[in-house]
N, C-alpha and C positions, 0 to 999 in steps of 0.2 A: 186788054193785054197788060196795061201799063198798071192798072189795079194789082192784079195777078201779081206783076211781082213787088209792087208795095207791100204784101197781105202773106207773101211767103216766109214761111218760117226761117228764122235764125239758122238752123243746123241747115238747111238747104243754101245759104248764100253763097253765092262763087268764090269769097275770101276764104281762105282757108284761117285765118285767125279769128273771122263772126265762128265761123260753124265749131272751133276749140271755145270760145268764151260761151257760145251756146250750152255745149255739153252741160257747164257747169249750174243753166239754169234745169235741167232735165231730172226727175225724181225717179230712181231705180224702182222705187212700191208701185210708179204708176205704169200698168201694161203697155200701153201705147209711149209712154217715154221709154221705156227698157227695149221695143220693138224698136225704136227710131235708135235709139244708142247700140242694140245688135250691129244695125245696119249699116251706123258709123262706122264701127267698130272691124266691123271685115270689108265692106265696098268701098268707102272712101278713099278718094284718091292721093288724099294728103298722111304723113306719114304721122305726123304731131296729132290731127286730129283721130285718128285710129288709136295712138295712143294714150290720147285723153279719155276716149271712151273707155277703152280698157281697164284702164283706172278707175274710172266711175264706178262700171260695172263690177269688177275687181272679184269676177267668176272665175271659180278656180276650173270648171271646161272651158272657158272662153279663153283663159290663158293657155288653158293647153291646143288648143285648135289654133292660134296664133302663133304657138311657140313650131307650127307643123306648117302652115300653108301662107301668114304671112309672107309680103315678097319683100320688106324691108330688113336685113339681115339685123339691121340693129334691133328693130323690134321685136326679131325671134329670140333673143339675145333675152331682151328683157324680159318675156315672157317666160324664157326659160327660167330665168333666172325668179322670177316671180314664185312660180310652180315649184321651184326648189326649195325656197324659203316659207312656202305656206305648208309644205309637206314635214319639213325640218320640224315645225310649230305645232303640229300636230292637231292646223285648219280645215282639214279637210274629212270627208266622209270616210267611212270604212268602206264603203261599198265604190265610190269613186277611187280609193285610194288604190283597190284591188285592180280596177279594171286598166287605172293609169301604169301601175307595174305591168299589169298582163302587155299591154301593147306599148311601154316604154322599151326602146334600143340601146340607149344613152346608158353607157355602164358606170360612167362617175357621177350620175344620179344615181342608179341601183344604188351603189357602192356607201353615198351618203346616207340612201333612206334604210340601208341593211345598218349602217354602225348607229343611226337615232331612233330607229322604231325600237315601240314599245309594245305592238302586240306580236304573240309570241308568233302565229300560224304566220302574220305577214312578214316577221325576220326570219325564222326559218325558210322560206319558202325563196325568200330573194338570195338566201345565202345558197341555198340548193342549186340556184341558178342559178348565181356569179359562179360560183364554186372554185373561190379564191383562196387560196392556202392562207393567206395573212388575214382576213376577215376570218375563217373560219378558227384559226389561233384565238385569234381576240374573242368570239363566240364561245370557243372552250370555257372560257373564265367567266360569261356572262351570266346573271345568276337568273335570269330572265327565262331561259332554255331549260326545258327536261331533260331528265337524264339521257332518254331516249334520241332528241332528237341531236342532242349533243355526242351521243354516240353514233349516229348518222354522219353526221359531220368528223366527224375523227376516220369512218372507215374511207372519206376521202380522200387523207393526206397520209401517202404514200411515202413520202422524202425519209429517207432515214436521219438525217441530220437535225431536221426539222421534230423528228419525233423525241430523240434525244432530247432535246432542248425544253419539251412540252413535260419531259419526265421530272424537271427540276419545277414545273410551274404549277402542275396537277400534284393532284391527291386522292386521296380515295376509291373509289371505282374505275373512274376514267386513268386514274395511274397505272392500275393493275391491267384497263384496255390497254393502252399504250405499250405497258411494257410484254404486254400478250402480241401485240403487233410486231413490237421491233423484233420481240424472241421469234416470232413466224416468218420477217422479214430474212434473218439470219437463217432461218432452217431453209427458204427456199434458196439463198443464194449458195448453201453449202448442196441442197438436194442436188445438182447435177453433177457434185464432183463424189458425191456417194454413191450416187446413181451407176456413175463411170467404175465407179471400183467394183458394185457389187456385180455390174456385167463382166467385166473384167474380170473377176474370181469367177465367175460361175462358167463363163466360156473356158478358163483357166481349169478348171474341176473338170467339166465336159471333155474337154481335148485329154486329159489325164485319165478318165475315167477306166480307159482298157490296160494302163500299167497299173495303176495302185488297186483294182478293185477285184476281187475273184469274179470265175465266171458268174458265180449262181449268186452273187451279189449283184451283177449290175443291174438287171431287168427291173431291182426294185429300186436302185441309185437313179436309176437312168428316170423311172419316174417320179422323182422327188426332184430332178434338177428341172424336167419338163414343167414343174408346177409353181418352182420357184421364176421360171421364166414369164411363167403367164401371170402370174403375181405382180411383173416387174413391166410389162408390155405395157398396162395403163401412164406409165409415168414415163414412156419414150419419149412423149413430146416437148419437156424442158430439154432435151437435147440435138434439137430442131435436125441438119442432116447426118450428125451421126446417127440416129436413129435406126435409118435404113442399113448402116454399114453392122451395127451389132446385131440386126434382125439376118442379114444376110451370110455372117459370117456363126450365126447357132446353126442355122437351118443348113449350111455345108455339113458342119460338125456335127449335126447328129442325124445327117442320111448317112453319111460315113460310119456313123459307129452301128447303127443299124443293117446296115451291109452287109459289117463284117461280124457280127451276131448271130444272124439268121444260122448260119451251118453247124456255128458251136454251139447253140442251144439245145437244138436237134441231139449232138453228139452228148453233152451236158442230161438229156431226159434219158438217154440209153445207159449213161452209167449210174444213173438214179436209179433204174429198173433193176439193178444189178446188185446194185447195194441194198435196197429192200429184200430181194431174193438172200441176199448172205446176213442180212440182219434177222431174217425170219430163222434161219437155221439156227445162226445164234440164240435165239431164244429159245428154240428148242432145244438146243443140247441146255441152256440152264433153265429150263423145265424139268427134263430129264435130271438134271444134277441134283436140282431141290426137293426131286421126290427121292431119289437116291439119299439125300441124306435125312429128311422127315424120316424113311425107314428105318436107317442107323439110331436116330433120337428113340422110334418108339420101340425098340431093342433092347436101348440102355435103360428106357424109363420101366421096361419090363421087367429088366435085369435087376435093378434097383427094386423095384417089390417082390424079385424074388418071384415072379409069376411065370413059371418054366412054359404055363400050357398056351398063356397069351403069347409067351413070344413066337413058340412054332406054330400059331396061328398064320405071323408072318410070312409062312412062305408061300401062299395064295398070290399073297401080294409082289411076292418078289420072283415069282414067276411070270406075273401080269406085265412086271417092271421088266424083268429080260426081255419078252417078245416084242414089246414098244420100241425099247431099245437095237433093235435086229432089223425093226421095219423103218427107222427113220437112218434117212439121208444126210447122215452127218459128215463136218469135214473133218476130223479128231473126234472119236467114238472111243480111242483104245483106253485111257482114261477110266470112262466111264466103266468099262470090260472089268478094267482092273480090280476100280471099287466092288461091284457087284460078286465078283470072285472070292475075296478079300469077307466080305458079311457072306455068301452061302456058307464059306468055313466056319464064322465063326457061330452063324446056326445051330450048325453040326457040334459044334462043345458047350452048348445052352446050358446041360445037366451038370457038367464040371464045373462052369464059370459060379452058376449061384451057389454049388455048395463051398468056391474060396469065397466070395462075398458074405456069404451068413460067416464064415468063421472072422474073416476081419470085424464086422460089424460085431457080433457076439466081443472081439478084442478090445475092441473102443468104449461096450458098456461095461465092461468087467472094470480097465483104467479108470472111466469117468465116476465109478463107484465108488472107488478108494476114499477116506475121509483125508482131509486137507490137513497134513501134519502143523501143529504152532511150535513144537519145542526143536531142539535140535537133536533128542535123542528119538521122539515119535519117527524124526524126518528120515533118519538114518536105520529105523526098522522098516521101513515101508521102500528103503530104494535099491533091495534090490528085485522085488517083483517089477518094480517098474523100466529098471534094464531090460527084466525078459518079459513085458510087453512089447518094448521096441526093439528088440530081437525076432522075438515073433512076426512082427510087423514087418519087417524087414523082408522074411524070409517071404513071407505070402505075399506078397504088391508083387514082388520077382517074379513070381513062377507063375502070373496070372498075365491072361493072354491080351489084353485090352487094361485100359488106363483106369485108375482105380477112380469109381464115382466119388464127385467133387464132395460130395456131401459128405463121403464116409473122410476125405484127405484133407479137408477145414477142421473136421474135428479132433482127427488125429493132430496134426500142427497147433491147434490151442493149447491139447492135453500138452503138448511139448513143452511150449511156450509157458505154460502153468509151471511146470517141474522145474526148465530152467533156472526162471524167475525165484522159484524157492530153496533151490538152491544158490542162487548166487547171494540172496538175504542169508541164510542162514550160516553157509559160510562167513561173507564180513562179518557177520554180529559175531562168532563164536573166537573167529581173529583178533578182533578190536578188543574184549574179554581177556582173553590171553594176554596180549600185547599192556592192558594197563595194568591183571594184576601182578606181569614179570618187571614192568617198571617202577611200583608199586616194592614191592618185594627187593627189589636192587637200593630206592628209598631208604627201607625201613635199616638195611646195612649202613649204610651213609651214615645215618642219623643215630643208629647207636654208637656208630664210632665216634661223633662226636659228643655224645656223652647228655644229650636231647632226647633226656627218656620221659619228657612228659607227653610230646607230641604221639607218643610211639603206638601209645591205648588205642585209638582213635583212627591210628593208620591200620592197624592190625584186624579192625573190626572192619574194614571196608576191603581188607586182603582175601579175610575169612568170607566174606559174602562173597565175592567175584571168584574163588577159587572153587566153589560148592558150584558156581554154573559152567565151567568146563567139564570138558569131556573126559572118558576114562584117557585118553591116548595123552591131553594135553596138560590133565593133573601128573600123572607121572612123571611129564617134561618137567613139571614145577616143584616136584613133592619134597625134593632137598629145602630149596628154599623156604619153602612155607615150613617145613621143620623146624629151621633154625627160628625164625620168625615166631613160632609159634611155644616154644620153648624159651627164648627171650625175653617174652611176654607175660610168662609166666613167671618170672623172677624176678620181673620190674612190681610186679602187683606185690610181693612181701615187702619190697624196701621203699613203696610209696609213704606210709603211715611216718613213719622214721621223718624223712626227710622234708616232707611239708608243714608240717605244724609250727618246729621256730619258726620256719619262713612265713607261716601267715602271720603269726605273735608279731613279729617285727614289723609284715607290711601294716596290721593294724595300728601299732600305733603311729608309725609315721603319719598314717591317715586322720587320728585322733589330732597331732600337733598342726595341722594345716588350720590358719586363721581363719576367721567366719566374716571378715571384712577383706572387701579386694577392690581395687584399686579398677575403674572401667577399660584402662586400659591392660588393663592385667587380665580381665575376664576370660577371655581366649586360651590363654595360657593355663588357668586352674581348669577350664572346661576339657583341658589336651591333658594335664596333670592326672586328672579322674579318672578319666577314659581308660591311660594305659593303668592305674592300679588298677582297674577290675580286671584289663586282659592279664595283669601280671598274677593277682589273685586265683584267676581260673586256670590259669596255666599250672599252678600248684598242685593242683590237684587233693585225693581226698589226705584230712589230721586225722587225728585220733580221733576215735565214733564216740569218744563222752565228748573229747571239744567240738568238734564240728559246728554242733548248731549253734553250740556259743560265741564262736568264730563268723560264723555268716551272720548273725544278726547283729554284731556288735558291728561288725566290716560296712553292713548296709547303712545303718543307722550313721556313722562316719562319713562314710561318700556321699550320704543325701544331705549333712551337713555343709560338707565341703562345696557341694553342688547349688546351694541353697543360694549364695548371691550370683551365682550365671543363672538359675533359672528365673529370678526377678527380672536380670535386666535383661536373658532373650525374651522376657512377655513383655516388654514394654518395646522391646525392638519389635514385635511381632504387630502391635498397636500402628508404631511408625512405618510399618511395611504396609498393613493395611490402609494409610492415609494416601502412602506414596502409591497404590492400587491403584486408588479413587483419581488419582491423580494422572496418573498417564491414561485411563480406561478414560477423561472426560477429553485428552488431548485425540485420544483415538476419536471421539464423537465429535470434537473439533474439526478433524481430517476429512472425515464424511461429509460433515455441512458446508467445507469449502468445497467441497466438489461442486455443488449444487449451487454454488451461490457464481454470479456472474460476475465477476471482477476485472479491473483490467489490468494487464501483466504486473505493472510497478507492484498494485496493492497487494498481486497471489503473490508475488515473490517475495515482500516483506512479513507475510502473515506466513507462508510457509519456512520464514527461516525463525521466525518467532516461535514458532511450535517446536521446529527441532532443539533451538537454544533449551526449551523448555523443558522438552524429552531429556538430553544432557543432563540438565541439571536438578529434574526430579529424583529424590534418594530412593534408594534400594529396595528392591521384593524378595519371596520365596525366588530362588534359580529356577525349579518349573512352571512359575505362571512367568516370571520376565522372559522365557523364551519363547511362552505363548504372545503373551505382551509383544514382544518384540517382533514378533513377523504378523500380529495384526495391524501393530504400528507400519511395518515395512509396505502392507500389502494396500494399508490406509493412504501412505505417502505418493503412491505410484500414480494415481488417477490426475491429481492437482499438477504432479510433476511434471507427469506427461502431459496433461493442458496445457502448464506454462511453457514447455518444449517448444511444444507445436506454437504455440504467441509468439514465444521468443525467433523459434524461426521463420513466423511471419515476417517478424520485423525485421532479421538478418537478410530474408529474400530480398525486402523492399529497399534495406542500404545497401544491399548488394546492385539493385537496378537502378538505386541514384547513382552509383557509384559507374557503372556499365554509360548513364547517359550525360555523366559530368567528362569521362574518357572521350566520348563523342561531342562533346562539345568544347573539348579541349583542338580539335581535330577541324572544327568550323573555319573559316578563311574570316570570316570577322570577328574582329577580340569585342565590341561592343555587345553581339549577341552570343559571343561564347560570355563576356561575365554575366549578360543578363541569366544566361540559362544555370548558371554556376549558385547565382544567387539565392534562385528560386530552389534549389536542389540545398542549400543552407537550410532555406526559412523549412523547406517537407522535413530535413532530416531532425531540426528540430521536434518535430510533433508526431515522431516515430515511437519516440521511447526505446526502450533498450532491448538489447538481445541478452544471448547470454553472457558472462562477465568475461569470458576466455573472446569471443567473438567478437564482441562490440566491441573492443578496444582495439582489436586486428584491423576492424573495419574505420573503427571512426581513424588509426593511423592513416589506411590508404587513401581516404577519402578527405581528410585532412592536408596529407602531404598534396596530393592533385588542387583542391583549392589554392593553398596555400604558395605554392610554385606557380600556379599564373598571376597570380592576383600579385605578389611582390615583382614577376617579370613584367607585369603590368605598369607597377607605379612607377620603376624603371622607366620604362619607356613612354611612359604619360612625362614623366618632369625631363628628361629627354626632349622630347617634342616639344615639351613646353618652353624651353627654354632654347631653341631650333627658332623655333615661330615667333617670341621676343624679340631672336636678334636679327629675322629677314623682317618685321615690323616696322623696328628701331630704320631700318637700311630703307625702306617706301615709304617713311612717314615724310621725309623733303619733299620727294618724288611728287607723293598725291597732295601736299600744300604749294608745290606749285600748278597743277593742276588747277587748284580748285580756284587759284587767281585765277587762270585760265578762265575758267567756266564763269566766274560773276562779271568779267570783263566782255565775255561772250554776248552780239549781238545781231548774229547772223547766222544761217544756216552752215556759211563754210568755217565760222569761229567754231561750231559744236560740233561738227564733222574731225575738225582737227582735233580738239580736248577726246571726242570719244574715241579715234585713234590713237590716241597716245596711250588713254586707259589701258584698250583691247590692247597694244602692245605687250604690255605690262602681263608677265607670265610668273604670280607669287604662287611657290609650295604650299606656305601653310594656311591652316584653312584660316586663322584670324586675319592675316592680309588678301587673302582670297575675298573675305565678306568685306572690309575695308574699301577695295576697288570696285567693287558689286556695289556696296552703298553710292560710291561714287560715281557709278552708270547710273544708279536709277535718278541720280539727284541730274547729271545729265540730261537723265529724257525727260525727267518731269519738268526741267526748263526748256527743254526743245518744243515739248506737245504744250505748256504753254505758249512760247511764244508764235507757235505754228496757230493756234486759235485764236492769239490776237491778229497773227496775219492774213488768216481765213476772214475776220470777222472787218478787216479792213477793207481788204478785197470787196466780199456782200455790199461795204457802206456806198465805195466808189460804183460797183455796179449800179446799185438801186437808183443813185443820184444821177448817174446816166443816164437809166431807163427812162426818169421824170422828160427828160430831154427827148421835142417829139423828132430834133434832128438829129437821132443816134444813129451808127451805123455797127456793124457786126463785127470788125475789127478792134474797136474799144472797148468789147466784152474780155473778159478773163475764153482763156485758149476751151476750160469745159463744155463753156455753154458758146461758143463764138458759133460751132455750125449748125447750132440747132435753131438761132435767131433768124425770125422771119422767113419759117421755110414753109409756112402753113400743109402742112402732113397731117394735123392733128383731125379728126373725123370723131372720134365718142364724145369727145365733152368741150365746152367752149370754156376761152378766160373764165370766166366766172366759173363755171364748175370746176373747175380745176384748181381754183383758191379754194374751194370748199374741200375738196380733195387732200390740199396743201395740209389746209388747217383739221381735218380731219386726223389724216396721219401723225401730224404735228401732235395730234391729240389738246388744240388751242380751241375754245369757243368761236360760233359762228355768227352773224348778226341770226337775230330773234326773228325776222322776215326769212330769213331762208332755211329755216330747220326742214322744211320740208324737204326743198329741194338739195340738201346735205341729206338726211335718208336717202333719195333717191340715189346720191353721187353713193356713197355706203354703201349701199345694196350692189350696184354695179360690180365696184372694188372685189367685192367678196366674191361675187359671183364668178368675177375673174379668177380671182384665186381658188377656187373649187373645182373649177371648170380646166384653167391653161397653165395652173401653179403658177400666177403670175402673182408677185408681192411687189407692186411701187413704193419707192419713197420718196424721199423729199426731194434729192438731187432729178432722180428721172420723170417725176412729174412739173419741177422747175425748166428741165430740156422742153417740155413739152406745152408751157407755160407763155415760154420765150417764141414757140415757133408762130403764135402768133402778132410777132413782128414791133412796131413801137406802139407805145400806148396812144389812145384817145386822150381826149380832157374827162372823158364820161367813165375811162377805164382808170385812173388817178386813184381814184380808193380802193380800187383793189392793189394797187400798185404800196401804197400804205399798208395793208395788210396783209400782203405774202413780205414787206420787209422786215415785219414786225416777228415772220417766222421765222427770220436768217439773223439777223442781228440783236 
């Protein structure tokens, strides 16, 4: 026995410190050491030694089995917290990782391993299953997820507010889900109050239906509201118990309306019966009517060819027509009696009627024969046969028993309308005739009494024609006058020879003495000179028949001298007119190209006033092309014009809309951002460019003056205030220098209490004494928070130097830490871990010996905080430091090196 347990293994020894120092000789590759370290591991009855193994082994199901059935809470702790961090690290298996979700409960592990997993099916899957509106936000955005399944996730979250929010952070597809969402969240929150209305009209319609609708209307109202109800039945349920109350109160309303239906419908089919019975007679009597008058037409069309034997064929037929009419049940027959009465008469005069018809007709071809007079004496042999046509006419339509066919009374009315028409032409023409040659002839008196017998030839010969085309009636009205006239005329022609020959002698040679040099500005003048010798020369009329010809040719030969230097220089004017053509015809091709050409207003408006300058000041053409000229020009000018128009009133819109938003910002409560906004509406108007010249100046006045009237109430009131705020400056500048003796003399909490009350007293308007006393709080605090860290740091030195002291007691602590000394509370971590802890936080190095055991304290830390949101620092791990009690001689270095954290 005594061998036995000499020979027993380390991991079996009764200390529970052999069987932890053991672990560390045991090798996890070999099976029999892994089975013994299992065994540790869960049966052990020490808590240290179980968690050594676990280490060893450092199986990520062995921590999870421990993190479930361990009895050591702390060691669930760690195991948990193990299992989190090897999951985080992405240590562990696919296939373990699935199974440890499937049957993990712990939703701030899901929660962790949903925001750090990287494969897709096992974040999707955990997400599906937390099915946490804030994870699944943050999954929206993850680029990790398909489209798919991230729309899975979207039809989860419901929150309107939430979805809002998601529309400023999405994009794309899932933007247009979202906002497909909220638009359907909206549609169902309004569905019941639409819902409500359309039952509401429709019950409304229902209950109405027997005032507004006729009888032989409703049967077919009544089933369209029936269907618009069953249409609406499926969507009762958003309106949870009124449902029942709108189902309950159709189903009264329309057994009611049913009710009261039934008898009137009945009564309703009886007078339909009735009304078809009187609609059929109706058509009978216009059956009967329309064969009644078929017979009439085929009478007339009989009559009209003049076919006596077809018409009294008709009476077959109109005896067929009377018995029909005898046998039917009409309600007004007599009518009909009438007609029929009315046509056997005029049967009976068949043989009279065609032979007045042949004689009109025979009347109408005999007129339409006549040839078409052109003169005014043919017109007035030919009218009076045509009186006694329409005399004739006259009398037969009268005496004929029935209305004269249309065809023969169109034609008569043309022939009318022909006659008319030639005589009312022939008349004016024969008037107007008369009338010029009587005024004409009243003339020709005028003018011989004034002793103007050369015009006289000329009017005489235009007397003599228009007198020969009057009538015998209107010549005799004339015949004195034209006598005298015509006998005047002949006595002018003996004494013509006499009286013109000196007078051409004469005008010749004045024409001979006119100079053969002129002067250009004279041109004009001899070109008018010329002109009227020839009109005065013809006016002469004929000389003597030996001079005559001597006369004209000498005369011509004269005026084409005299003529000879204006026709030089109109051909050289005609050169100049032709250059000035070319000239305006290439400013018209100028006009066209600007159209076409893309410029920006300044440059069309200076190219189109250049072209007009140009136009202006191009010299002269013929008078008929410068009016052609001149409206191609005009029609050229309109295109560019109206472009620049339209620019120019871009531009006026746009200072019209600075102008619109400098008014509104004249209107602003801050003058800082009304001149900023002012400013900015300067720098645009600048890069506008102009309107038109009448506009732009209207505009830049208004917009001018408005600038101009804040910006001087401006400086006003800036040097105002500025010189306001000088002289409350000038009045605080004592005030804060004694003060700030104050404050350098300050060396106490209640000295800087008093200086920063005196400040805070201190109530300055302007803002430069405002900032003044502001500078002088901060230069306050920043000597209070130093010296509050020099007295902090005093405080630490006195405690520390206590703590070395093994006879401290709890009372000589600072009042923070006084109830937390020596209270031994602390259970997770001993002194020493908890300087690791310190110095962790601290973020200071640890000795080279404990790195490890700083992970471990790390790990915890964290886990804490994942787990209970719990984040220590330096003061609450210091409580917790102290609670175990005064130092050893062996605890001395750590006491060095948590003082080295505080001081």
């Amino acid at each position: 026995m005594i061998f036995k347990r000499f020979f027993k293994p380390k991991w079996q020894h009764a200390d529970a410190a052999v069987r932890q120092q053991a672990i560390q000789q045991l090798d996890t590759d070999d099976q029999a050491h892994k089975t013994v370290l299992h065994e540790l591991a869960f049966n052990d009855g020490a808590e240290a030694v179980r968690k050594a193994a676990l280490l060893k082994l450092n199986d990520f199901a062995l921590w999870w089995q421990a993190s479930k059935h361990d009895s050591a809470e702390r060691l669930q702790q760690l195991a948990e917290q193990t299992l989190v961090q090897q999951l985080l690290n992405n240590q562990v298996e696919h296939k373990l990782k699935q199974q440890f979700i499937a049957q993990c409960n712990r939703s701030i592990i899901l929660e962790q391993l949903a925001q750090t997993e990287t494969d897709t099916a096992i974040k999707f899957s955990l997400l599906q299953r937390l099915n946490k509106t804030e994870l699944n936000i943050k999954a929206l955005q993850d680029t990790l997820l398909t489209l798919t399944q991230k729309r899975q996730l979207l039809a989860q979250i419901n929150d309107e507010k939430t979805l809002e929010k998601l529309t400023k952070q999405l994009d794309g597809e899932l933007l247009a889900d979202v906002q497909q969402k909220l638009q359907q969240l909206h549609e169902d929150k309004q569905k019941p109050i639409q819902l409500r209305k359309q039952l509401t009209l429709l019950l409304a319609k229902l209950n109405a239906l027997r005032e507004r609708a006729s009888l032989a209307d409703i049967p077919a109202q009544l089933a369209d509201y029936q269907q618009q109800w069953q249409a609406l039945v499926p969507q009762l349920g958003c309106l949870g118990t009124e449902a029942e109350e709108f189902s309950s109160k159709y189903s009264k309303i329309y057994q009611h309306i049913e009710q009261w239906l039934a008898p009137r419908l009945a009564e309703l089919e009886q007078q339909n019966a009735e009304q078809q019975a009187q609609l059929a007679r109706t058509a009978r009597q216009k059956q009967l009517n329309s064969a009644i008058s078929d017979l009439e037409q085929a009478r007339h069309q009989a009559l009209l060819a003049t076919d006596i034997s077809r018409a009294q064929l008709m009476e077959q037929q109109f005896v067929a027509l009377e018995q029909e009419l005898q046998t039917a049940q009409l309600d007004n027959s007599d009518a009909l009696h009438k007609r029929l009465a009315k046509l056997r008469l005029q049967l009976a005069q068949l043989p009279q009627l065609a032979e007045q018809l042949t004689l009109l007709t025979r009347l109408v071809a005999d007129w339409a024969a006549l040839a078409i007079p052109e003169t005014v004496e043919s017109y007035l042999q030919q009218l009076p046969l045509v009186k006694r046509y329409q005399q004739d006419w006259r009398q037969i339509s009268k005496a004929l028993p029935i209305a004269v066919p249309d065809s023969l009374q169109h034609a008569m009315q043309a022939l009318n309308l022909q006659w008319q028409q030639l005589n009312t032409a022939f008349s004016v023409q024969s008037d107007k005739t008369a009338r010029q040659c009587r005024s004409k002839l009243a003339q020709f008196r005028r003018l011989h009494s004034a002793g103007k017998y050369k015009v006289l030839f000329g009017l005489f010969k235009g007397i003599d024609a228009e007198y020969q085309q009057l009538t015998a009636q209107q010549q005799e009205q004339l015949a004195k006058d034209y006598e005298f006239a015509r006998d005047k005329q002949a006595e002018l022609a003996d004494w013509q020879e006499y009286i013109a020959t000196p007078r051409k002698q004469a005008l010749l040679m004045q024409m001979q003495q006119l100079s053969a040099e002129v002067r250009p500005e004279d041109i004009h003048q001899r070109a008018l000179e010329v002109k009227q010798a020839r009109a005065s020369w013809n006016s002469l009329g004929k000389a003597d028949a030996e001079l005559e010809p001597q006369l004209n040719t000498a005369y011509d030969l004269a005026c084409e001298q005299a003529f000879a230097p204006c026709r030089s220089y109109f051909a050289a004017q005609d050169v100049i007119r032709a250059q000035n053509l070319v000239q305006r015809e290439h400013l018209i091709a100028r006009l066209h190209a600007l159209h076409s050409e893309s410029l920006p207003a300044k440059a069309l408006e200076a190219a189109l006033q250049q072209i007009k300058q140009a136009w202006q000041q191009a010299g002269p053409v013929d008078k008929p092309q410068f009016a052609i000229l001149n409206s191609q020009f005009n029609d050229a000018l309109q295109p560019p014009r109206q472009q620049l128009a339209a620019m120019q009133q871009q531009v006026a819109d746009a200072k019209q809309q600075l102008i619109a938003r400098a008014e509104a910002a004249l209107q602003l409560s801050e003058p800082n951002q009304t001149a900023k906004v002012l400013k900015e509406c300067q720098q645009q108007w600048k890069t506008l460019g102009s309107a038109s010249r009448k506009q732009d100046q209207a505009l830049w006045q208004q917009f001018r003056q408005l600038c101009d009237g804040f910006f001087n109430a401006r400086s006003v009131n800036l040097e105002q205030q500025k010189q306001a705020e000088q002289a409350e400056l000038q009045q605080f500048e004592s005030a804060l220098s004694a003060v700030m003796l104050q404050l350098e003399a300050a060396a106490d909490a209640a000295a800087f209490a008093a200086v920063s009350e005196q400040l805070q007293a201190m109530t300055p308007q302007s803002v430069a004494t405002q900032q003044a006393v502001r500078q002088m709080l901060d230069k306050v605090q920043h000597k209070v928070n130093r010296w509050q860290h020099a007295e902090q740091q005093r405080q630490f030195h006195n405690m520390f130097d206590l703590l070395a002291s093994p006879e401290l007691s709890a009372e000589q602590l600072p009042a923070i830490y006084r109830d937390s000394f020596g209270k031994n509370q602390e259970q997770q971590f001993s002194r020493e871990q908890l300087t690791l802890a310190l110095e962790w936080v601290s973020d200071m190095p640890s000795p080279e010996t404990q790195h490890a055991a700083r992970q471990q304290v790390q790990l915890t830390l964290l886990s804490d905080k994942h787990n209970h949101g719990v984040t220590p620092d330096k003061h609450s791990l210091l409580q917790r430091w102290l609670q175990f009690g005064p130092l050893s001689a062996a605890e001395l270095p750590l006491l060095a090196r948590v003082k080295a954290l505080f001081c």
